[in-house]
DSSP file (Angstrom, degrees, kcal/mol; ACC not computed):
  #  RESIDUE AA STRUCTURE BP1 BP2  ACC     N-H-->O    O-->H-N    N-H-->O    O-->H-N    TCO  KAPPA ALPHA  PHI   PSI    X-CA   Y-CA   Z-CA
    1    1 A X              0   0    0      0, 0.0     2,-0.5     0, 0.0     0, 0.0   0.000 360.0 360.0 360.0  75.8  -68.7   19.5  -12.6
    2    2 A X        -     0   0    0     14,-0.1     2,-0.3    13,-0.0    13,-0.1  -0.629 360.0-146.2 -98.9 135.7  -66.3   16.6  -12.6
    3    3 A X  E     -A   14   0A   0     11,-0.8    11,-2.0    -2,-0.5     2,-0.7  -0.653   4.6-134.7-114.1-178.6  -63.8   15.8  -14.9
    4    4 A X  E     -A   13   0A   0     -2,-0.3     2,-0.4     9,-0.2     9,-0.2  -0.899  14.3-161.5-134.6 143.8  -62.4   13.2  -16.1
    5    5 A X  E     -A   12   0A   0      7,-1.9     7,-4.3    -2,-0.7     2,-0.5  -0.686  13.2-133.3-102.1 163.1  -59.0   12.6  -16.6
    6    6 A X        -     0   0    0     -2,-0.4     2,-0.2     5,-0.2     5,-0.1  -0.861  22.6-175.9-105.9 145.6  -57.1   10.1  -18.8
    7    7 A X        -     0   0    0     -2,-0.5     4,-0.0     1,-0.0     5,-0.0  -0.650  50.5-101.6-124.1-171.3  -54.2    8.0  -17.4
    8    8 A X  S    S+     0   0    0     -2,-0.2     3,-0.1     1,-0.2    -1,-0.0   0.657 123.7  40.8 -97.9 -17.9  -52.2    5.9  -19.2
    9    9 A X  S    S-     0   0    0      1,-0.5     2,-0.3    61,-0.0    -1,-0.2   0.825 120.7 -29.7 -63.8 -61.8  -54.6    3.1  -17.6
   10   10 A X        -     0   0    0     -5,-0.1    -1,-0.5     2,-0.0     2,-0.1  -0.840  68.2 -80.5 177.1 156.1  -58.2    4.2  -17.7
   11   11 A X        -     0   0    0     -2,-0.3     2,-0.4    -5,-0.1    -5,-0.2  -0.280  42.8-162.8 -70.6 123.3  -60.4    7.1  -17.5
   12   12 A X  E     -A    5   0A   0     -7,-4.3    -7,-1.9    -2,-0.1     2,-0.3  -0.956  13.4-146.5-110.0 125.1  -60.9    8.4  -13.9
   13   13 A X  E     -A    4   0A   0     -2,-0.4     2,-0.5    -9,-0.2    -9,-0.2  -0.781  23.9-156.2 -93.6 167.0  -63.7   10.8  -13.1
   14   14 A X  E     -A    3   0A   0    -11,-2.0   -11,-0.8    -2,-0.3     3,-0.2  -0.983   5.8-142.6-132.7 120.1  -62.2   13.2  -10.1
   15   15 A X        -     0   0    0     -2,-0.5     3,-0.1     1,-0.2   -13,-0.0  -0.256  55.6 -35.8 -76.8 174.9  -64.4   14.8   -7.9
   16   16 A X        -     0   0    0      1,-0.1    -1,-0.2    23,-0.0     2,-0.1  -0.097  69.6-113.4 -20.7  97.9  -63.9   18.3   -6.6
   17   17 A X        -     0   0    0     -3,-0.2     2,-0.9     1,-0.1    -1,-0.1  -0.368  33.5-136.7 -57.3 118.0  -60.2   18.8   -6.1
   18   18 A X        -     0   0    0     -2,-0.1    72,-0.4     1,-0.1    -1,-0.1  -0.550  30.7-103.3 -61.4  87.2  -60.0   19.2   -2.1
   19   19 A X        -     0   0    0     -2,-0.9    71,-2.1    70,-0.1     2,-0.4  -0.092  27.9-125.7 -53.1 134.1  -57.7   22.0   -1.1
   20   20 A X  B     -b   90   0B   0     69,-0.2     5,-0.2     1,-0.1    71,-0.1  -0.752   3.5-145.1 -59.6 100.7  -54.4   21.8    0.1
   21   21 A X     >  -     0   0    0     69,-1.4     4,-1.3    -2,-0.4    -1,-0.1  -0.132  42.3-104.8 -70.4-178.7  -52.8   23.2    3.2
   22   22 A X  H  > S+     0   0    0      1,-0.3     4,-2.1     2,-0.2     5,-0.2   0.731 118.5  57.4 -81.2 -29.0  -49.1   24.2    2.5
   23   23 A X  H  4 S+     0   0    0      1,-0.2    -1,-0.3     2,-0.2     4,-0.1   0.780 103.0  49.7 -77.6 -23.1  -47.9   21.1    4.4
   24   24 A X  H  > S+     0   0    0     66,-0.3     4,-5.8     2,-0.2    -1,-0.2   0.717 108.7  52.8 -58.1 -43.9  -49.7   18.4    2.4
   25   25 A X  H  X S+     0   0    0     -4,-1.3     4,-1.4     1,-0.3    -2,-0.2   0.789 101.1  51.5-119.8  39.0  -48.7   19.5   -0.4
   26   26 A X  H  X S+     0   0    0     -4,-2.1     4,-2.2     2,-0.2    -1,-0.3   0.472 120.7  50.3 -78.0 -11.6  -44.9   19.7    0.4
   27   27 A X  H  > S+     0   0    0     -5,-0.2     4,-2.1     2,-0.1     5,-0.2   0.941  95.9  59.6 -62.9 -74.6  -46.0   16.1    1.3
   28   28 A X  H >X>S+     0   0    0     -4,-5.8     5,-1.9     1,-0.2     4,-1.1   0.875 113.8  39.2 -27.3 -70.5  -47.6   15.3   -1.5
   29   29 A X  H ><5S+     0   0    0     -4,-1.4     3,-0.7     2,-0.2    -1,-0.2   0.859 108.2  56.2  -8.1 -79.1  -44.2   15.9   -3.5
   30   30 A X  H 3<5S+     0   0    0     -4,-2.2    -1,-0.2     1,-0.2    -2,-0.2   0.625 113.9  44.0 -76.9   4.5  -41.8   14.6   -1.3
   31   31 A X  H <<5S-     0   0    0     -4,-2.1    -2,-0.2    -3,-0.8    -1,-0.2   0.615 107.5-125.7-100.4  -0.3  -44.0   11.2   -1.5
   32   32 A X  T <<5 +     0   0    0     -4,-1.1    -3,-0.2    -3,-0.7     2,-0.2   0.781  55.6 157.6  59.8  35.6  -44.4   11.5   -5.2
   33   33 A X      < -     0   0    0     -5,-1.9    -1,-0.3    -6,-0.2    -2,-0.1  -0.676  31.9-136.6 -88.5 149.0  -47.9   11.3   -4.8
   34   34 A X        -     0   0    0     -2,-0.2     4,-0.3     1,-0.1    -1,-0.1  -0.272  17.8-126.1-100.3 172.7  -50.8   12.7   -7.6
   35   35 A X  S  > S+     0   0    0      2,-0.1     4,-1.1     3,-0.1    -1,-0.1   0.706 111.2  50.3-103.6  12.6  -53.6   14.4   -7.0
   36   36 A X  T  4 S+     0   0    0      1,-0.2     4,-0.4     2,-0.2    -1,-0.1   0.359 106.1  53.3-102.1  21.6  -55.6   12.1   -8.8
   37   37 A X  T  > S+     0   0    0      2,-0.1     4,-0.9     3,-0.1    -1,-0.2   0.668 113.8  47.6-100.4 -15.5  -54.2    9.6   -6.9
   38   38 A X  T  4 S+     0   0    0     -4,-0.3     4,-0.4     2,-0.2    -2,-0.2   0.744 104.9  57.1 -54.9 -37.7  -55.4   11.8   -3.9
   39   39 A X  T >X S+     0   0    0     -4,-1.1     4,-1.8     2,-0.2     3,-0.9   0.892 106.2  54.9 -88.9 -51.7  -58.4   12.3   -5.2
   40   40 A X  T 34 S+     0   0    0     -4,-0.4    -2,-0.2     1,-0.2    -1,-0.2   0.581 103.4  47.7 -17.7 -51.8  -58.7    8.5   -5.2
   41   41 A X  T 3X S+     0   0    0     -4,-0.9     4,-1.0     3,-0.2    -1,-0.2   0.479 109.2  56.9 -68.8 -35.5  -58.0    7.6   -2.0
   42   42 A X  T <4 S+     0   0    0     -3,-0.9    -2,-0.2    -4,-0.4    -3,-0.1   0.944 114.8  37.8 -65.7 -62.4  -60.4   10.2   -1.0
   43   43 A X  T  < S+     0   0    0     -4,-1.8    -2,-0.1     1,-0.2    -3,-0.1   0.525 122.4  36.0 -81.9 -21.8  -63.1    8.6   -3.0
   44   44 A X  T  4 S+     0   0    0     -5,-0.2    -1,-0.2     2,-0.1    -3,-0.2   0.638  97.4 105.1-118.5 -20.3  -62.5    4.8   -2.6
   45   45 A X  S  < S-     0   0    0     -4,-1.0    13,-0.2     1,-0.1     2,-0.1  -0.368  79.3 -99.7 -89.8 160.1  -61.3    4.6    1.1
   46   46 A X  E     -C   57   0B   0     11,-1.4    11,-2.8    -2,-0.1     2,-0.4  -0.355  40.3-137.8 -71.8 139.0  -62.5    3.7    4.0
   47   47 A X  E     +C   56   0B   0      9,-0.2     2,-0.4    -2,-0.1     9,-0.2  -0.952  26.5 169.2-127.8  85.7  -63.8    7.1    6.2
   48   48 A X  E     -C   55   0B   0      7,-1.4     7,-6.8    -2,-0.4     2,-0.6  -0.918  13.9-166.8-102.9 148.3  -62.9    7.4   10.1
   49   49 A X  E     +C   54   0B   0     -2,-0.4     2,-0.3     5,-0.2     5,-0.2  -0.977  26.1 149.3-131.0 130.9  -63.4   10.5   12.0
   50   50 A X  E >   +C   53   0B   0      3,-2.6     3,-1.1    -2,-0.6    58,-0.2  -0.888  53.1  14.7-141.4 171.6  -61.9   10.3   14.9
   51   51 A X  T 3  S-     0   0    0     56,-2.2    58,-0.1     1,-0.4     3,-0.1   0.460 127.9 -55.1  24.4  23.9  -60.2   13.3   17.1
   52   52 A X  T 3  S+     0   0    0      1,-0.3    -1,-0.4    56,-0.3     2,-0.2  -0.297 125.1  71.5 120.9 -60.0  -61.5   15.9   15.6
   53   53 A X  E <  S-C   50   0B   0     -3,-1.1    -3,-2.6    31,-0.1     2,-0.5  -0.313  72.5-111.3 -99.1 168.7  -60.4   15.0   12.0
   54   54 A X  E     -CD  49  83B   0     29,-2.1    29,-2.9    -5,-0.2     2,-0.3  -0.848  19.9-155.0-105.2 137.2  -61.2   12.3    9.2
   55   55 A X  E     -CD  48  82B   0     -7,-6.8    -7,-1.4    -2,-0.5     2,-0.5  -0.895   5.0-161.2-124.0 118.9  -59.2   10.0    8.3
   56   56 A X  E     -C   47   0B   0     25,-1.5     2,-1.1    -2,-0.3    25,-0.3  -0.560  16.5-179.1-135.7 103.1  -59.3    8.5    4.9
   57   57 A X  E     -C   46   0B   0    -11,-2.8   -11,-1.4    -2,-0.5     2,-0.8  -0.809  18.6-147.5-122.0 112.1  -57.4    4.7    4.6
   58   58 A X        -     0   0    0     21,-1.9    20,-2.1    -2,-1.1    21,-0.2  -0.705  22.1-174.6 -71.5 104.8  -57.1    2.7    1.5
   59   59 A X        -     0   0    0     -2,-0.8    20,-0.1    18,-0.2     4,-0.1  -0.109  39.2-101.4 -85.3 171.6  -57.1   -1.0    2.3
   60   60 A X  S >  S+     0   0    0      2,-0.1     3,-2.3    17,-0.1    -1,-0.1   0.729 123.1  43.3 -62.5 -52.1  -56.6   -3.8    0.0
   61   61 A X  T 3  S+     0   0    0      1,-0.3     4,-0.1    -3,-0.1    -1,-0.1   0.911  97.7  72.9 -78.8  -8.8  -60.1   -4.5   -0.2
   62   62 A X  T 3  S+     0   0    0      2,-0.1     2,-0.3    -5,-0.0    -1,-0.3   0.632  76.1  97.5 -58.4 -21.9  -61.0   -1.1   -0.5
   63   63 A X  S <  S-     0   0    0     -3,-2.3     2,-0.1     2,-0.1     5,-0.1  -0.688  81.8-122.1 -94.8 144.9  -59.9   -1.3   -3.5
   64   64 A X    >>  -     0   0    0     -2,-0.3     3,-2.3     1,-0.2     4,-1.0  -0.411  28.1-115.7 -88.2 152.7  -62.9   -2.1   -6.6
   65   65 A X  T 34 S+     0   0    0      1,-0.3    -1,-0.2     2,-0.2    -2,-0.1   0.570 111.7  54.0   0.8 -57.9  -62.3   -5.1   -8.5
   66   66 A X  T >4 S+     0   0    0      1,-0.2     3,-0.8     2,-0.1    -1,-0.3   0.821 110.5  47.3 -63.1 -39.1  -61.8   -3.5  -11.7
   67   67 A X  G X4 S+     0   0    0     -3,-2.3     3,-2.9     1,-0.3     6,-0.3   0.813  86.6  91.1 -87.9 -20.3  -59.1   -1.2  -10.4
   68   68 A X  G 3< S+     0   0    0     -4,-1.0    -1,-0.3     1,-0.3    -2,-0.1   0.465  85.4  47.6 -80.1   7.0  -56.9   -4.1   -8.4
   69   69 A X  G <  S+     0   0    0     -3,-0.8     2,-0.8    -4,-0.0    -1,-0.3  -0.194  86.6 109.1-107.2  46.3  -54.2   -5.3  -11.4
   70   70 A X    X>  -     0   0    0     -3,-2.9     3,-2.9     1,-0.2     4,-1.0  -0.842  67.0-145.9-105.5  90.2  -53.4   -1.4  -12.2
   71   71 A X  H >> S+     0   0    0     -2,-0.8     4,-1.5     1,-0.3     3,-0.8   0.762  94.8  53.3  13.4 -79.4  -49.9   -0.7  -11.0
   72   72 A X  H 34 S+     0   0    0      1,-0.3    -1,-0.3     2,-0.2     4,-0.1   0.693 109.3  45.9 -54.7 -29.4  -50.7    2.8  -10.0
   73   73 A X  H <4 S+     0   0    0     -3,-2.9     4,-0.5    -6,-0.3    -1,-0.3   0.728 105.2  58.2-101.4 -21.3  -53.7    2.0   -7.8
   74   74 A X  H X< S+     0   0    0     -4,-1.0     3,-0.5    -3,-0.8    -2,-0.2   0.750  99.6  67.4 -88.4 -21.2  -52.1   -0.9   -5.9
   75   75 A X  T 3< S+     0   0    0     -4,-1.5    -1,-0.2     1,-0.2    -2,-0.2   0.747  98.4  50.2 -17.1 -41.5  -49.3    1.9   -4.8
   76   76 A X  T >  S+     0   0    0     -4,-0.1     3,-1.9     2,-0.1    -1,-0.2   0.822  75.0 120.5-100.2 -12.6  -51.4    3.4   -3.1
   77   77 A X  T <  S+     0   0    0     -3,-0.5   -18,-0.2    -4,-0.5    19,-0.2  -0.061  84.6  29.6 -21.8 134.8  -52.8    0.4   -1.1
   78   78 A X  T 3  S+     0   0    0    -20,-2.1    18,-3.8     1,-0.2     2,-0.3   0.594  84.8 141.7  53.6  15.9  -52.0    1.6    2.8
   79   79 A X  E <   -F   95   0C   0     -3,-1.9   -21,-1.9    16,-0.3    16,-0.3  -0.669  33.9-165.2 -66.6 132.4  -52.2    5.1    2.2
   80   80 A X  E     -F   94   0C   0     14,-2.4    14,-3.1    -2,-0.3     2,-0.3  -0.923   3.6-163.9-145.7 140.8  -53.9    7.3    5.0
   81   81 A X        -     0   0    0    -25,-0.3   -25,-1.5    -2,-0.3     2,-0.3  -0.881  10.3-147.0-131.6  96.0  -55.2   11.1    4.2
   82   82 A X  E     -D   55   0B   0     -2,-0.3     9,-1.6   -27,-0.2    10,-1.5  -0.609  19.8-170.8 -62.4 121.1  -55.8   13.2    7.0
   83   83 A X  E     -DE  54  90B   0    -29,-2.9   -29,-2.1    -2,-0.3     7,-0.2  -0.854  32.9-101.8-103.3 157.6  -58.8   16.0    6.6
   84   84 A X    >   -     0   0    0      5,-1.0     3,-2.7    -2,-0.2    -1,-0.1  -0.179  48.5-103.0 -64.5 170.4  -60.0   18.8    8.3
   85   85 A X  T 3  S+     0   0    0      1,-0.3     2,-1.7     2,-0.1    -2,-0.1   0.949 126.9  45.7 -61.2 -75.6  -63.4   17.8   10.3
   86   86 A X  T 3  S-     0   0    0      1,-0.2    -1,-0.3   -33,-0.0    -2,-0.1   0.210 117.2-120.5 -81.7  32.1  -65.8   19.5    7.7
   87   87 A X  S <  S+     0   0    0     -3,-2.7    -1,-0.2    -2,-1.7    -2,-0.1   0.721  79.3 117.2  43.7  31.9  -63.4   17.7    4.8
   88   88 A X        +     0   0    0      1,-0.1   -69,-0.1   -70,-0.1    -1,-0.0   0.912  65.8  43.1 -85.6 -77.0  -62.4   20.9    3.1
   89   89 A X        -     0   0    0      1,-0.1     2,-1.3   -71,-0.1    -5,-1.0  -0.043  67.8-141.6-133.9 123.1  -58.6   20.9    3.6
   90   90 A X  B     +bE  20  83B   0    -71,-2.1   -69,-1.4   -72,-0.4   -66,-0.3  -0.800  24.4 176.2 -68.9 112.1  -56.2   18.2    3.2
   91   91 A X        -     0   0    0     -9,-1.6     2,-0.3    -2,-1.3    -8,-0.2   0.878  55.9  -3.9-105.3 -11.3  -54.0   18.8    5.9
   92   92 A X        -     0   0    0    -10,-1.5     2,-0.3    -3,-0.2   -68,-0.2  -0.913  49.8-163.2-147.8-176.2  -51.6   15.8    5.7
   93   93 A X        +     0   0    0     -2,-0.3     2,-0.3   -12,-0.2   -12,-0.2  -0.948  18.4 159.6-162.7 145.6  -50.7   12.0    3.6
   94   94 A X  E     -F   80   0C   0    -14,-3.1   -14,-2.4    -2,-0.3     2,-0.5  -0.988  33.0-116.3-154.6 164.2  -48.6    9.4    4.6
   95   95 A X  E     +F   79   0C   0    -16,-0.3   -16,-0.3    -2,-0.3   -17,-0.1  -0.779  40.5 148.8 -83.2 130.9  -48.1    5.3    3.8
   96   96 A X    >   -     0   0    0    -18,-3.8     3,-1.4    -2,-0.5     4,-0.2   0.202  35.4-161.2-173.1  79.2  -48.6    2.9    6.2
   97   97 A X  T 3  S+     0   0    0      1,-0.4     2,-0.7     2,-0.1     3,-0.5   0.549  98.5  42.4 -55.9 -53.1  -49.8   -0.9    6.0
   98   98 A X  T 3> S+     0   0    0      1,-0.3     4,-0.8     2,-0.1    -1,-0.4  -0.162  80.8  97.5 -82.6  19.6  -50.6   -0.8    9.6
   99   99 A X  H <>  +     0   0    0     -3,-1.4     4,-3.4    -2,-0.7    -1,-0.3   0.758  64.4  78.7-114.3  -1.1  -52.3    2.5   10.6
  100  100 A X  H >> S+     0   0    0     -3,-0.5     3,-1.9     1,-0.3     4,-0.6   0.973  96.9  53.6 -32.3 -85.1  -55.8    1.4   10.5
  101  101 A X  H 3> S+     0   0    0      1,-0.3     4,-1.1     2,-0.2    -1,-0.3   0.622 110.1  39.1 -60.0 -22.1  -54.8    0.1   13.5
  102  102 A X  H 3< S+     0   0    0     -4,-0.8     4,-0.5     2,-0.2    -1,-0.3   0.913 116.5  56.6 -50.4 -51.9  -53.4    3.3   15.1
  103  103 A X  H X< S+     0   0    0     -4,-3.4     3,-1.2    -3,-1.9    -2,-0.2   0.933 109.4  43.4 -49.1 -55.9  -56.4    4.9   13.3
  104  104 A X  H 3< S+     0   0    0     -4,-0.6    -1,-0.2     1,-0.2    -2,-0.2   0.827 109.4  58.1 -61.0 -24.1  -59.0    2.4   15.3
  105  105 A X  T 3< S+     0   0    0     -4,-1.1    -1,-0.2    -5,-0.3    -2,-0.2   0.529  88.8 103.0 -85.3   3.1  -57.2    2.9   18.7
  106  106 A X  S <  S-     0   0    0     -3,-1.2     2,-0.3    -4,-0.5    -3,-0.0  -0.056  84.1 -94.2 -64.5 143.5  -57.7    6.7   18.5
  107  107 A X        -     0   0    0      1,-0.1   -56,-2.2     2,-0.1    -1,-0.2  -0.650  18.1-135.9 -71.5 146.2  -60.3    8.5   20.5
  108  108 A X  S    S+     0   0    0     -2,-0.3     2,-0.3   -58,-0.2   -56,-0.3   0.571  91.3  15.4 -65.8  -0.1  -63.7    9.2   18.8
  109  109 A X  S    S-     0   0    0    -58,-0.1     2,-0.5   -59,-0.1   -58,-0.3  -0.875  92.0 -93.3-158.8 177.0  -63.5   13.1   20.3
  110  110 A X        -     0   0    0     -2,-0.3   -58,-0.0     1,-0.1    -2,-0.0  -0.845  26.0-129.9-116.4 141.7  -61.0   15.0   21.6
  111  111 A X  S    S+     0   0    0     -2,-0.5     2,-0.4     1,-0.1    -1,-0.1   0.677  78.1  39.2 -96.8 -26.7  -60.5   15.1   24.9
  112  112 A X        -     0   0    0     -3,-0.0     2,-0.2     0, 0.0    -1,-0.1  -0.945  65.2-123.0-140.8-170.6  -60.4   18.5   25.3
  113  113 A X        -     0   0    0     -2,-0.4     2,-1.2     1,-0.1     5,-0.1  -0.301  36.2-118.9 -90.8 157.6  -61.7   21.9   24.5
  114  114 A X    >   -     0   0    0     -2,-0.2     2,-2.7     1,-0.1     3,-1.2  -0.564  33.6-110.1-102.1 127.7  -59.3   24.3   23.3
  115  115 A X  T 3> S+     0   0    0     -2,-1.2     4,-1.2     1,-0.3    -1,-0.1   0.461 116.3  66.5 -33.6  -5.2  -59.3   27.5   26.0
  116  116 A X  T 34 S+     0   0    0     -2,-2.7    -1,-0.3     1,-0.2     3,-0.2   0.968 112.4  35.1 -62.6 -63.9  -61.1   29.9   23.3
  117  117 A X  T <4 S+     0   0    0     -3,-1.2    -2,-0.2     1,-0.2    -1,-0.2   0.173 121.0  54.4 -74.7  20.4  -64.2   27.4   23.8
  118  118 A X  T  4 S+     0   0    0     -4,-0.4     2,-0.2     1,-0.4    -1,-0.2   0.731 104.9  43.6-101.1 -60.5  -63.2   27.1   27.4
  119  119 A X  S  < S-     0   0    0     -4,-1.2     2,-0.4    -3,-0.2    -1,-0.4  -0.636  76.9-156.5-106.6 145.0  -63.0   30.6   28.9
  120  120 A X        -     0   0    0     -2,-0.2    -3,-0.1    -3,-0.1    -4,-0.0  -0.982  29.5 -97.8-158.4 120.8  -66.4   33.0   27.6
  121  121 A X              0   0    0     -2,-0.4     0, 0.0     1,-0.2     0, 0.0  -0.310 360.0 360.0 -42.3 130.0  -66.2   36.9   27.6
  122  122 A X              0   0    0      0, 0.0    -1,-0.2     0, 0.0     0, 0.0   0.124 360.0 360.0 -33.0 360.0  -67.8   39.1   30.9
């Protein structure tokens, strides 16, 4: 069930809106970011899961042909979206040209367990 929205550009279809923790989307806000520019990013970027979470980075080339003299979509060029591991929850967004490379230098797992999955009931 997707819709599609109109922008003042071109008709977007939006997949399943992703739910927001409370911190994303006081994020969202104070970066004056959409959610179908969210939803974008989501859709069109490049996917690492690294520490537990995914992280979701819009490149230049990431971006499709069609889309790369639209104002609105080259904004978002260097945009990184953190999700929870099974990609329900946004939990955070930021800008950043460079954080692919933060992103790559990351461990693929987390280095440890957290002391629920540690310590096992007598």
């Amino acid at each position: 069930m997707n819709a599609l929205i109109r922008t003042n550009f071109a008709a977007v279809a939006c997949p399943p809106v992703p739910v927001l923790t409370r911190h994303a989307h006081s994020r969202m806000q104070q970066r004056h970011f959409s959610q179908l520019e969210l939803n974008y990013v989501v859709e069109n970027g490049q996917l690492f899961r690294r520490t537990g979470i995914c992280f979701y980075f819009l490149g230049a080339k990431d971006v499709p042909v069609g889309d790369r003299k639209l104002g609105w979509v080259q904004r978002l060029v260097g945009l990184t979206v953190l999700a929870s591991a099974d990609q329900a929850a946004v939990i955070t967004l930021y800008k950043n040209q460079n954080s692919l490379r933060d992103i790559k230098k990351k461990s693929k797992f987390r280095l440890y367990r957290s002391l629920e999955t540690v310590v096992k009931p007598v």
